[in-house]
C-alpha positions, 0 to 999 in steps of 0.5 A: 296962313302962317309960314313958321315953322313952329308946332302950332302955325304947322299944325294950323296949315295942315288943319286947313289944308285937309278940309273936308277931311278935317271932321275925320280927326277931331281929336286935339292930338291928331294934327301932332301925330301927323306931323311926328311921322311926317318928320320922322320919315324925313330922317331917310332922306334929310340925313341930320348928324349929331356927335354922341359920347359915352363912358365905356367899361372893360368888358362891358358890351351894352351901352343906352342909345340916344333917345333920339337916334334914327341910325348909328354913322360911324365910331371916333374912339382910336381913330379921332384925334389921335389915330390909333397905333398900326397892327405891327406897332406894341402899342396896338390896342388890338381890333376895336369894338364894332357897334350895333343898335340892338333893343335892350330891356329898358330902351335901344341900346348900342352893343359893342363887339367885342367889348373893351379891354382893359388895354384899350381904356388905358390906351385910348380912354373912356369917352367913347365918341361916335357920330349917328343919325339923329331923329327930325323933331318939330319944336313948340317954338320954330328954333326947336325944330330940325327941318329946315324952312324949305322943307315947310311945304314938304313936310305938310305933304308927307303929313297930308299923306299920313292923313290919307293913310289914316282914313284908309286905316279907318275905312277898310271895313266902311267902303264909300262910294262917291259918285255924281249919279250921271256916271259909274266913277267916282268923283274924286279919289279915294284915301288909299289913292291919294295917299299912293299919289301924294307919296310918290310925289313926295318921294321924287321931290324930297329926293331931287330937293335933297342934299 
């Protein structure tokens, strides 16, 4: 088996490590799908930080959001390089604009309340600066990918479960029942229960393997 941590050689492992399981997703985008949400829930637990910066208007609220952000951290405008002047001081710009992600009619959006004044661009400039949360990506190539190497066995696990998750989705108006015919349970577990085992065993390991 491969061990890169590229899009093809992960999507080859989780292929092979469904099995059976594997004729329900035939479509060629199915392995992808998987793996997409498998590294965007890492985002809860693989905090990723990125710097973000913006050009900011007077009286503007409303700014595009990065397209891969997860969660806005913390703003840098008046506090980094330089902090701003204190309250009591006559160079005070006043209260600085608290952010929220909001969903604009194009896109995410960052909203700035209240928005800038004309004092705080000739004060503190207009490169607004913030550090947030960014999306886990799987690349085509492994040095596209954010997760780290070690994450590689955790990452198929969360995937698995999407699988498990999906086949219950599509099974909930097919009930099937496997059993041996020598006794009443079935042989083996069922989508929904092993998506149930898979996720708690995914949750302790990614939150005790965590940084």
């Amino acid at each position: 088996m491969a061990s890169s941590m590229s899009r093809p050689d992960l999507a080859a492992d989780l292929s092979a490590s469904l099995h059976d399981a594997l004729d329900v997703f035939a479509d060629p985008g199915d392995m992808d799908r998987l793996l997409d949400a498998a590294a965007l829930d890492f985002s809860r637990h693989r905090a990723r930080t990125l710097l973000g910066s913006m050009t900011v208007e007077v009286g503007r609220m409303d700014y595009p959001a990065p397209a891969n952000l997860y969660l806005f951290k913390s703003s840098l405008w008046g506090i980094a390089p330089v902090a701003r002047a204190k309250p009591w001081e006559r160079q005070w710009p006043g209260p600085l604009p608290d952010v929220h992600v909001a969903d604009g009619v194009s896109g995410r959006e960052l909203h700035l309340t209240p928005a800038p004044t004309q004092l705080q661009l000739m004060t503190l400039g207009t490169e607004f600066r913030y550090y947030y949360f960014g999306q886990h990506v799987i690349g085509d190539t492994a040095a596209d990918t954010t997760l780290a190497a070690g994450d590689r066995f955790l990452l198929l696990l969360r995937a698995q479960a999407e699988a498990m998750r999906e086949m219950t989705m599509r099974n909930i108006n097919k009930p099937v029942t496997m059993r041996d015919g020598l006794h009443s349970s079935p042989r083996n577990m069922t989508p929904a229960a092993l998506h149930i085992v898979m996720m708690r065993e995914w949750e302790s390991k990614v939150a005790r393997l965590g940084i």
